[in-house]
Backbone bond lengths (Angstrom), bond angles and torsions (degrees), N, CA, C in turn:
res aa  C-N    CA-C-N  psi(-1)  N-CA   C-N-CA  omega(-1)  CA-C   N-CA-C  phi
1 X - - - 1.451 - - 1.519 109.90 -
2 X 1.059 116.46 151.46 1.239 119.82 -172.53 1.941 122.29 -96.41
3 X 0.854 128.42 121.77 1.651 155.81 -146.98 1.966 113.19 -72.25
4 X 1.654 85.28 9.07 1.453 104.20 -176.98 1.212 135.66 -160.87
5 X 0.839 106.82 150.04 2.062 108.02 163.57 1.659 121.64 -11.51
6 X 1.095 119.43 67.74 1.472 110.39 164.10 1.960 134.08 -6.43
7 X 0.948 111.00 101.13 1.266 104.22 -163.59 1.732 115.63 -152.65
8 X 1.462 120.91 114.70 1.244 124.98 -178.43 1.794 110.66 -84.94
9 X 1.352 122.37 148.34 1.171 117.89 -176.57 1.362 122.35 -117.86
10 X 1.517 142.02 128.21 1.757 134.19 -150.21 1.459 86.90 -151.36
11 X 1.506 87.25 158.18 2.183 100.66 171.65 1.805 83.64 -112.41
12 X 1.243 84.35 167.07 1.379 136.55 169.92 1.148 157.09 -94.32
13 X 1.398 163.31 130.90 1.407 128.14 160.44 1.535 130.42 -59.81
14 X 1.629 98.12 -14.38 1.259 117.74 176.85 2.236 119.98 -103.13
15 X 1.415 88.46 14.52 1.395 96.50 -165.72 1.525 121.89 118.87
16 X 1.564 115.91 -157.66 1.348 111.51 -151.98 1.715 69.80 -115.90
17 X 1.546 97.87 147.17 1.689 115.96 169.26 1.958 109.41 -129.42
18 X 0.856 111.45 135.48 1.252 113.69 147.36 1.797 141.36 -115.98
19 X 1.172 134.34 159.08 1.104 131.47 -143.65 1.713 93.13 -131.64
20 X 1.376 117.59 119.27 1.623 117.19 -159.99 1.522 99.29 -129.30
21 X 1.446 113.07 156.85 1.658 110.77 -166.19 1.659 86.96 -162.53
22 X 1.577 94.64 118.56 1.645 103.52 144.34 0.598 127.67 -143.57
23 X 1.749 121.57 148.34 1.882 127.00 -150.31 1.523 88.79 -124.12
24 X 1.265 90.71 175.51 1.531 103.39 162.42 1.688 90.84 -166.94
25 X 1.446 106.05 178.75 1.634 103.63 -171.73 1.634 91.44 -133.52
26 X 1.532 108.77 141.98 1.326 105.06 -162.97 1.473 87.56 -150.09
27 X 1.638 108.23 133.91 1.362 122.12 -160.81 1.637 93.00 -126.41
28 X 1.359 135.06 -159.40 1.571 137.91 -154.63 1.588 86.68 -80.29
29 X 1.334 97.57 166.27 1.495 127.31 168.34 1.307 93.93 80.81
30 X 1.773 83.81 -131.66 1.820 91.30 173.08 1.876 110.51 -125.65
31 X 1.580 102.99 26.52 1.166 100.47 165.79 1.885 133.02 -64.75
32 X 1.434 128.48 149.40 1.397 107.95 -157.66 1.689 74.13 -149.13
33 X 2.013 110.71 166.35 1.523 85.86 170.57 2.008 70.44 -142.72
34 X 1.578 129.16 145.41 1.064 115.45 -163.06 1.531 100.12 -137.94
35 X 1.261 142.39 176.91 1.045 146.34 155.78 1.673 131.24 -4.93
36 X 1.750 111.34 -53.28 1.070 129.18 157.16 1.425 127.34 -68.72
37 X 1.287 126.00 -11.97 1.013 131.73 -151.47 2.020 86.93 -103.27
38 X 1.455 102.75 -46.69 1.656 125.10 -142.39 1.984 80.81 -84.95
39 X 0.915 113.92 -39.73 1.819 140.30 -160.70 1.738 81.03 -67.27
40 X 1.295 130.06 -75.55 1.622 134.92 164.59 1.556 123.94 -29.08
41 X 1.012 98.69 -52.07 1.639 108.53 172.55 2.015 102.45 -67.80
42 X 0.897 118.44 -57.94 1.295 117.81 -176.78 1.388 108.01 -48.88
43 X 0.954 101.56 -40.58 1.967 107.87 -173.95 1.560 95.20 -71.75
44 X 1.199 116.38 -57.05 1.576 100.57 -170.07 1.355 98.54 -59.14
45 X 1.276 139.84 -67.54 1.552 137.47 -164.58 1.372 97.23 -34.46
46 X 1.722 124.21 -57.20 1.700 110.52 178.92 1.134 125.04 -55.87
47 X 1.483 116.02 -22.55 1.628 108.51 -159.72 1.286 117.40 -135.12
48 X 1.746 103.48 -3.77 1.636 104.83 -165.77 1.308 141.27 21.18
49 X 1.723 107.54 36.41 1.693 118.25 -178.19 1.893 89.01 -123.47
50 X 0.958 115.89 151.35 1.667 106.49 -163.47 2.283 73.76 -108.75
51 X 1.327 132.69 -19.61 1.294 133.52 176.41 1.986 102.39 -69.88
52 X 0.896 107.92 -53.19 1.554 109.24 179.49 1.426 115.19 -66.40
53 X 1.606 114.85 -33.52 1.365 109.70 -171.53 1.491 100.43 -92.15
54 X 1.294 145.01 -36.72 1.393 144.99 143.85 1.481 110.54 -20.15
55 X 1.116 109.92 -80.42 1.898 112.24 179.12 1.777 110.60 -56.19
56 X 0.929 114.88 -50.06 1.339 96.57 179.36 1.979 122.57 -69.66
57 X 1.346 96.80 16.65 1.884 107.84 -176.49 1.181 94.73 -121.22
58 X 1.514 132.73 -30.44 1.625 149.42 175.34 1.499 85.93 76.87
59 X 1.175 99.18 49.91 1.797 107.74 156.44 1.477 115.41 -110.93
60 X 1.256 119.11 121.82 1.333 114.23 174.21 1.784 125.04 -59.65
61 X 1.059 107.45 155.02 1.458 107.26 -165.42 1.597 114.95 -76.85
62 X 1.287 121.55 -11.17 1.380 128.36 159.38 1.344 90.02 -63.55
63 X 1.031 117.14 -64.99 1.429 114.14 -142.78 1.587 100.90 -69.32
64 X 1.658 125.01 -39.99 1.411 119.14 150.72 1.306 124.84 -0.63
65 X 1.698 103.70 -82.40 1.575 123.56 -151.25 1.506 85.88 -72.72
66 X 1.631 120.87 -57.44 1.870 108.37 -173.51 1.069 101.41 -23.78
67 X 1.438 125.49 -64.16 1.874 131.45 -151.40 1.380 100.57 -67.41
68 X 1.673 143.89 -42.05 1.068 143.64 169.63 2.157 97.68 -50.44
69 X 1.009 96.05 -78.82 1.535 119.02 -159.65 1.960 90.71 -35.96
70 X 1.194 121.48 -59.37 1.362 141.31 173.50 1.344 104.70 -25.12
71 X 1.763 117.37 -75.21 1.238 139.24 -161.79 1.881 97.06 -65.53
72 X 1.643 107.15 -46.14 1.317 93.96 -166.33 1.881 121.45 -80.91
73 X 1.602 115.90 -18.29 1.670 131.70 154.17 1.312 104.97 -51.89
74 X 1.222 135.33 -66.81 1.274 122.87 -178.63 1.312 133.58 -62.15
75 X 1.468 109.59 -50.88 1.447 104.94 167.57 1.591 115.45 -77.70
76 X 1.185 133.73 22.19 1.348 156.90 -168.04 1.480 98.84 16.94
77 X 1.240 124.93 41.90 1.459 131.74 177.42 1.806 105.36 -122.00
78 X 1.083 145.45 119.21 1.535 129.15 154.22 1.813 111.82 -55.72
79 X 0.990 82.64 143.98 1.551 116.31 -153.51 2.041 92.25 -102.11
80 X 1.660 102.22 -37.61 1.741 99.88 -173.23 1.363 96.47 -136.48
81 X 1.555 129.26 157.96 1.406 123.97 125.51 1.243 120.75 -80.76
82 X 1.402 118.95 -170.03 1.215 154.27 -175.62 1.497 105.70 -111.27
83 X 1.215 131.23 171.64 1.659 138.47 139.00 1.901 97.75 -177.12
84 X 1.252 92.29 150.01 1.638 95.23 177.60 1.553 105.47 -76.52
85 X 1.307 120.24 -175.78 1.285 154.18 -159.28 1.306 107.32 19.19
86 X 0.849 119.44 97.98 1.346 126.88 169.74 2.070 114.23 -105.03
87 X 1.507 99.17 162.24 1.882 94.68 -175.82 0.967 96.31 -34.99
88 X 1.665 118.78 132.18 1.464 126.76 158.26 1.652 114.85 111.09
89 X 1.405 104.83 2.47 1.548 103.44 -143.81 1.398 153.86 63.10
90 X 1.829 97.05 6.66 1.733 99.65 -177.36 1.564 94.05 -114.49
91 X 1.247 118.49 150.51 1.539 152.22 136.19 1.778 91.58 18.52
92 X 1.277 100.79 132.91 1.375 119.55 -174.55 1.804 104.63 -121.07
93 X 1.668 108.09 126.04 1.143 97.99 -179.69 1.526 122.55 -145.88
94 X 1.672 115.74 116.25 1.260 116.12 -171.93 1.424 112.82 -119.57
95 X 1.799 95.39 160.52 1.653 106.13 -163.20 2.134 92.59 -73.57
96 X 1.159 87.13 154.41 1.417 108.83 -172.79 1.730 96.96 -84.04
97 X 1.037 125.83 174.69 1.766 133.47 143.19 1.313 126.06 -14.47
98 X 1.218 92.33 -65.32 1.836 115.54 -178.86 1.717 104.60 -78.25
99 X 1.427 137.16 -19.85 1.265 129.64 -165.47 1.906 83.49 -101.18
100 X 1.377 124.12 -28.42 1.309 131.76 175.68 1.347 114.56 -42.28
101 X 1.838 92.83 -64.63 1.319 99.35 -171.20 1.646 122.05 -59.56
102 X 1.616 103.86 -53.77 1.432 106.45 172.42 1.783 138.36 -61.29
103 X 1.293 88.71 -0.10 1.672 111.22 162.69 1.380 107.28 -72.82
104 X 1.436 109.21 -84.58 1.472 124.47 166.89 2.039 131.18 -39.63
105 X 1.298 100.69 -24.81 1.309 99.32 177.09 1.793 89.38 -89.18
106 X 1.348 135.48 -52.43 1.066 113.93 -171.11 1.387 128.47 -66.02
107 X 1.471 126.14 -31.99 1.595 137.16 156.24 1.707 95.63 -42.20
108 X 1.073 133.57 -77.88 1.903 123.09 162.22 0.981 95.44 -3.68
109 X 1.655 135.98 -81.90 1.269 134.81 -125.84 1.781 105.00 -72.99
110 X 1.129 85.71 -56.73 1.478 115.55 -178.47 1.612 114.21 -66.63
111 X 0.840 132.32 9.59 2.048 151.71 149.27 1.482 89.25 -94.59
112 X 1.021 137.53 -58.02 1.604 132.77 -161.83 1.363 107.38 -80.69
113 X 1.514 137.41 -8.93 1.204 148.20 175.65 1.578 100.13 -85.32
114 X 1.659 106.89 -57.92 1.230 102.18 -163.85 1.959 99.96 -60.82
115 X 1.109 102.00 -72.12 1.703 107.66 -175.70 1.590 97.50 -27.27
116 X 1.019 129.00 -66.20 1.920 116.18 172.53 1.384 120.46 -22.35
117 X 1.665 102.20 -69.51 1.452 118.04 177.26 1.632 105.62 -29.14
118 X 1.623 112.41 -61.76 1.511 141.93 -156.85 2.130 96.58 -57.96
119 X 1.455 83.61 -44.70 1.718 101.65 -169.22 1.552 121.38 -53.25
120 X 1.382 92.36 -63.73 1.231 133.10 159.02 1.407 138.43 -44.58
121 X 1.196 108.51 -36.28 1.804 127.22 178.31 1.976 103.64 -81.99
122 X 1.532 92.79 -39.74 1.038 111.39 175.12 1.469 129.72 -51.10
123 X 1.390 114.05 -39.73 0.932 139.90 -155.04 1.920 94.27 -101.45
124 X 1.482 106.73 -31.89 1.500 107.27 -178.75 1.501 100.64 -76.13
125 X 1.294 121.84 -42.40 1.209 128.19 -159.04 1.542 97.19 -65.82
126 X 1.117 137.73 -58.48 1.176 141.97 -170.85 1.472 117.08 -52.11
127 X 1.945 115.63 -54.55 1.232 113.24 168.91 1.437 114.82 -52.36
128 X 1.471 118.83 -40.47 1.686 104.58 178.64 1.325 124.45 -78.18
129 X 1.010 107.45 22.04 1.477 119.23 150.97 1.493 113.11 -79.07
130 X 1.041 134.34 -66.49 1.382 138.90 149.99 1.542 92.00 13.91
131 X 1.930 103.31 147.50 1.452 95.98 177.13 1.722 81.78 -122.25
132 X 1.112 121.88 54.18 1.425 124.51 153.94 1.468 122.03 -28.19
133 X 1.424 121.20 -54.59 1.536 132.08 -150.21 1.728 115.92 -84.79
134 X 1.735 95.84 -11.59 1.768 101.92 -168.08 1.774 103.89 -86.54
């Protein structure tokens, strides 16, 4: 997944434009699940060490488990387990059903964002062709 702002890039008659998109997915209350959130989950699915997937985001591991602990109070579902020994001897940890699904429904989202972006840029690029501006 990519580490940023979604964004297609087009010229102009007036210069170079780009076209930028950020989602997030937001379910009752004031629960939301966003980029950072989805970026965490991916790491655990690769690595199932919540220490490896923290360091490799240069997120601290408090700050890790908050974002787990966060996601799983609100959506009142756990999102990961736990189990001991994991490579290395530490704590082994995988996304549950529910941390599955919200991985996978948002990777959906985010193919359907990009193809927009793709759609869309497309669609700019062409009007500025147009000799509208003379």
């Amino acid at each position: 997944m990519e580490s940023e702002i979604k964004k297609k890039e087009f010229s102009s008659p007036l210069g170079n434009f780009s076209l930028h998109l950020k989602f997030w997915i937001q379910g009752e209350g004031d629960f939301t699940i966003g980029k950072g959130d989805i970026k965490l989950l991916s790491e655990l699915k690769r690595t199932q060490n919540l220490t490896q997937a923290t360091k490799s985001l240069n997120y601290s591991y408090k700050y890790g488990w908050d974002k787990l602990r966060k996601i799983s109070k609100k959506t009142g579902k756990k999102v990961v387990i736990t189990k001991k020994g994991g490579a290395g001897g530490g704590g082994m940890v995988e996304l549950t059903e529910w941390g599955k699904y919200l991985l996978h429904l948002y990777e959906i989202i985010s193919k359907d964002v990009d193809n927009f972006l793709i759609h869309e840029s497309e669609k700019m690029k062409e009007f500025s062709k147009k000799k509208i501006f003379e």
